[in-house]
C-alpha positions in Angstrom: -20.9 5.6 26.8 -21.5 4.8 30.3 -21.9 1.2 32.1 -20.2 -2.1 32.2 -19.9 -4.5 29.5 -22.4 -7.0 29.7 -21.8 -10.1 31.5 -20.5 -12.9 28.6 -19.8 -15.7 30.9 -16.8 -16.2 29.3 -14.1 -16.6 31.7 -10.8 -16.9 30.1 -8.5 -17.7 33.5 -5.8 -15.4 32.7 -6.0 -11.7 34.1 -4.4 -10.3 31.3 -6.8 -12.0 28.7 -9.7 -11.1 30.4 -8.4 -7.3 30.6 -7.5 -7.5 27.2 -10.9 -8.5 26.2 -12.7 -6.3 28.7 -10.4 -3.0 27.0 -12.0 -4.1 23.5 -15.2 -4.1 24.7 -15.3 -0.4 25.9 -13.8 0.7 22.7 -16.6 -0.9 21.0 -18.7 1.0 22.8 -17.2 4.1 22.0 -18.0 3.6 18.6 -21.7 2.7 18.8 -24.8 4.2 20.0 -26.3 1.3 21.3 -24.7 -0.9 24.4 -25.3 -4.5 22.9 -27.8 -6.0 25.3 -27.0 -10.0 24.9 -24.2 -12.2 23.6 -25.6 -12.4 19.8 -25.8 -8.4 19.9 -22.3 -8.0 21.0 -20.7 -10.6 18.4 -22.7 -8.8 15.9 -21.4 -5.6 17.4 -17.4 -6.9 17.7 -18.0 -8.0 13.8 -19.2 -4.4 12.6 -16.3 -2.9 14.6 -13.6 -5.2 12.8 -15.3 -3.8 9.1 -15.1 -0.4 10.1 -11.2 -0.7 11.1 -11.7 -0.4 15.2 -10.2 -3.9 15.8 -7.9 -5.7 14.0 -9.1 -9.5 12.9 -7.0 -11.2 15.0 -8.2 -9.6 17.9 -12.1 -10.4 17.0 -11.6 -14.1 16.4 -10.0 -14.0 20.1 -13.4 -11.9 21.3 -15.4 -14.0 19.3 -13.5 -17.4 21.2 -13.6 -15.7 23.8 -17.8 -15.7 24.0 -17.9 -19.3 22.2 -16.9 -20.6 25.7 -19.9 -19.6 27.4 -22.0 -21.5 25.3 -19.6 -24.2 23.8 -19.6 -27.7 25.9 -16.4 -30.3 26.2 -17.9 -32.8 23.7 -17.1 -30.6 21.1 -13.3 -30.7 21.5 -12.3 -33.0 23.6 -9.9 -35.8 22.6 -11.7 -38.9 21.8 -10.9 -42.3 23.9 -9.8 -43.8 21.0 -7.0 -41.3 20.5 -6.1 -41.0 24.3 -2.8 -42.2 25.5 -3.2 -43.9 28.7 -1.4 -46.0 31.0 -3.2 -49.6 32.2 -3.1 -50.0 36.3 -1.2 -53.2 35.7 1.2 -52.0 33.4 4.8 -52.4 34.7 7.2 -49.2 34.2 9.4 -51.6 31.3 5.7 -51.4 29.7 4.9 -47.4 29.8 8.0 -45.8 29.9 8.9 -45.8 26.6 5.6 -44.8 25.3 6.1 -42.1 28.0 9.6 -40.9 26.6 7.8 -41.8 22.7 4.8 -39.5 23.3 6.8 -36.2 24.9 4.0 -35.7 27.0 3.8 -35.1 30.8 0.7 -36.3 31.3 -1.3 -39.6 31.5 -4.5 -41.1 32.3 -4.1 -44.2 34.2 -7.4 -46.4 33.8 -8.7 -50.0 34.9 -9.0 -51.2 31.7 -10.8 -54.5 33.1 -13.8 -52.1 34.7 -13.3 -49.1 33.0 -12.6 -46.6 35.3 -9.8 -44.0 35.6 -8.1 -44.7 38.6 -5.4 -41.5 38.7 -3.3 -39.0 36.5 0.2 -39.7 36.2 2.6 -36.8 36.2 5.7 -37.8 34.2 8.3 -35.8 37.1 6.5 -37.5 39.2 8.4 -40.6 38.5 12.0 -38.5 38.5 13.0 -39.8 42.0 11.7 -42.7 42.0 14.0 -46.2 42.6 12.9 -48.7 39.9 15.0 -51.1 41.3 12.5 -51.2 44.4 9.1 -52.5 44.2 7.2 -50.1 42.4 3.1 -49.3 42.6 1.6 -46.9 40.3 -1.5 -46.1 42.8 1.8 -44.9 45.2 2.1 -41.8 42.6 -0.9 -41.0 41.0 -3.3 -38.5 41.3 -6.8 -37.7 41.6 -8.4 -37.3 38.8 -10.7 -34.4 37.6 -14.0 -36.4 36.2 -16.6 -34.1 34.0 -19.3 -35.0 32.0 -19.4 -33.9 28.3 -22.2 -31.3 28.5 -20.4 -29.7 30.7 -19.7 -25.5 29.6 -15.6 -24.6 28.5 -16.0 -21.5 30.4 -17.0 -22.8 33.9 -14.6 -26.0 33.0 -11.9 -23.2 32.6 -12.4 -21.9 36.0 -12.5 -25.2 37.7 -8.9 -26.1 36.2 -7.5 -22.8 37.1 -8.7 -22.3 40.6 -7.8 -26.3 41.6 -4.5 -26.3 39.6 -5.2 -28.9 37.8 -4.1 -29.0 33.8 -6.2 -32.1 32.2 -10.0 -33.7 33.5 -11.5 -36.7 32.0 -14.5 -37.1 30.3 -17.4 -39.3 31.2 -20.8 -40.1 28.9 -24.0 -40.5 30.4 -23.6 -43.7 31.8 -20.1 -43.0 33.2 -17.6 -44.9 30.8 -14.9 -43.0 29.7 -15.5 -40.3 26.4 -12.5 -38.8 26.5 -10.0 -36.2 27.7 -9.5 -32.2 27.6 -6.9 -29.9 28.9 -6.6 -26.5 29.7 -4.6 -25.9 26.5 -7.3 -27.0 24.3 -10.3 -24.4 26.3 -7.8 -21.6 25.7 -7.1 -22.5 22.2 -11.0 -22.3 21.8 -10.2 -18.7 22.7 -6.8 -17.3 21.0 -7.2 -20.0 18.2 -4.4 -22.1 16.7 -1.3 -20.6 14.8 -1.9 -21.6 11.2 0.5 -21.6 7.7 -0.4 -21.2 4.6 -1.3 -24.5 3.9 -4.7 -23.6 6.0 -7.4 -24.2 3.0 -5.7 -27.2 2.4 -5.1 -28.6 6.0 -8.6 -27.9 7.1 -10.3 -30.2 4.2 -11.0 -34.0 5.9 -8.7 -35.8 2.5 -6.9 -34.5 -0.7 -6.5 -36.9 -3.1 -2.2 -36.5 -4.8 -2.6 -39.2 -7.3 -4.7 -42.1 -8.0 -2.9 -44.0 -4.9 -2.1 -41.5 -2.5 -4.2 -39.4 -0.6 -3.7 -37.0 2.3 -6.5 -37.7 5.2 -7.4 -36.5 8.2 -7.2 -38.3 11.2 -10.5 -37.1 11.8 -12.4 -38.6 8.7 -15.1 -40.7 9.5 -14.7 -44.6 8.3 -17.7 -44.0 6.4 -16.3 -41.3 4.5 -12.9 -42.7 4.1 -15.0 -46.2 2.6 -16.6 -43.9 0.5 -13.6 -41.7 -0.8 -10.9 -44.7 -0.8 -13.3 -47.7 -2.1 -12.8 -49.9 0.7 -14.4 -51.4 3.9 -13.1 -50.4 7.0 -15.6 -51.7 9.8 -16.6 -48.9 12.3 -18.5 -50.6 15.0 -15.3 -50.0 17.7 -14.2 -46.5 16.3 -15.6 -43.2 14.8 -12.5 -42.2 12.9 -9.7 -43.7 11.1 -6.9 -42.2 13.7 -8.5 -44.5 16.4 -8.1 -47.2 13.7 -4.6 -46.1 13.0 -3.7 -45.4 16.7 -5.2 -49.0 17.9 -2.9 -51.1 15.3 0.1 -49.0 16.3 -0.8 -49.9 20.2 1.6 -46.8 21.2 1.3 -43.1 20.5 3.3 -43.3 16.9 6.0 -40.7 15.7 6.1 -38.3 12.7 6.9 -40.6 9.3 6.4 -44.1 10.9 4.2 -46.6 9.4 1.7 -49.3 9.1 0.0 -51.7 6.5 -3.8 -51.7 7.7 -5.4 -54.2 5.3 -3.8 -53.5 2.3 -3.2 -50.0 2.6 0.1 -47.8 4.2 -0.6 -45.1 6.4 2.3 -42.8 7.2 2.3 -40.3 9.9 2.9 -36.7 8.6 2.1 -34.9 11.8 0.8 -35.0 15.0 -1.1 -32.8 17.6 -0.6 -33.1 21.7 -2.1 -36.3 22.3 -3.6 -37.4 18.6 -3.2 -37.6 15.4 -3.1 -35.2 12.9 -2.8 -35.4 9.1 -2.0 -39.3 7.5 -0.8 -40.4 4.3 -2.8 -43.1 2.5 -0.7 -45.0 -0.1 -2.9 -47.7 -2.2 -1.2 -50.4 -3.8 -0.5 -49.8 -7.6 
């Protein structure tokens, strides 16, 4: 069949994704007798190819990501503020370091907590050679940050990280406070998806109840469902979720198996995911 692909405004930012994706498309095409004329047609047309045996599945979740990008915008998977780990601008290094060494990751948000506003990125090399013996200002070794708004599209935020170099942008609502954060890693994801176990069904459902007092939650329940599920009263008029709850009484970026008594109830760590919060166990008291 002659004739381009048509144009999905997806832009992946690797060559060698986007070839990939491009090479699928023709052999669509080879199969059909139509040339898909918009995005809906072609998902409809990459679906029909995976039932007739012409792609593999794997390959059309990564097509189908791969148009989800054009049309997906950064609210929908950014990392909420209340899950961010950040560094104050008047923190002292014997403050963030150790949350720094704690977290394993190698980047950070500094922000003026007082006004809030993000100030700079810290890169954790960054502070490698420096003399903390000496007098020491974080605005000496920050960075510009990248500032987006949520509605902005994955796809063109994609492009904008990868031609500037840059690996992580913060988020602003519509009056300019801070929403979150996103990185690079989480657009792509959007496009090759996540590595999952076998424990999928069960990892993807918001809590499981074990017993009568434990339960296996995500940190990505809303308080009102957790209320609901768990019989209490969690106020949510400062967070959405019960990780920001969770995260805030920590007041550092918490490791695999520790744990805190939030009003009566333990919550244990079971596993964590670049800079939030996975999966939590609830125990009740008996």
């Amino acid at each position: 069949m002659k004739g381009e692909p048509p144009d999905t405004g997806a832009k992946p930012g690797r060559l060698g994704l986007r070839k990939k994706i491009k090479e699928k498309i023709r052999k669509i095409y080879q199969n059909f007798s139509y040339k898909p004329q918009n995005k809906q047609e072609l998902a409809g047309s990459i679906r029909d190819s995976t039932e007739r045996g012409v792609l593999e599945k794997g390959t059309q979740e990564m097509m189908e990501g791969a148009l989800k990008v054009s049309t997906s915008q950064v609210r929908e998977i950014m990392i909420p503020k209340p899950q961010m780990i950040f560094i104050d601008s008047n923190e002292e290094p014997k403050d963030f370091l150790p949350r720094i060494i704690e977290s394993n990751h190698s980047r950070f948000p500094v922000i003026d907590q007082e006004n809030e506003k993000v100030v700079g990125i810290l890169l954790a090399k960054d502070l490698l050679a420096l003399n903390m013996s000496k007098e020491f200002k974080l605005s000496s070794v920050i960075r510009p940050p990248v500032l987006i708004p949520e509605s902005k599209k994955l796809n063109l935020l994609l492009d904008e990280l990868r031609i500037n170099k840059n690996h992580m942008a913060i988020v602003l609502d519509e009056y300019g406070g801070i929403s979150g954060l996103v990185t690079i890693e989480d657009v792509l994801e959007e496009i090759v998806g996540e590595i999952e176990d076998e424990h999928d069904e069960e990892q993807g459902k918001l809590i499981i109840k074990m017993s009568s007092s434990e339960f296996l939650v995500s940190a990505l329940i809303s308080i009102e469902e957790f209320n609901q599920e768990l019989k209490v009263s969690f106020k949510d008029n400062e967070f959405d979720t019960i990780g920001g709850i969770v995260l805030h009484q920590f007041a550092r970026f918490p490791k695999v198996n520790d744990s805190i008594v939030i009003e009566g109830l333990r919550f244990i760590i079971l596993s964590l995911e670049e800079r939030r919060i996975k999966r939590i166990k609830v125990i009740k008291p008996t």
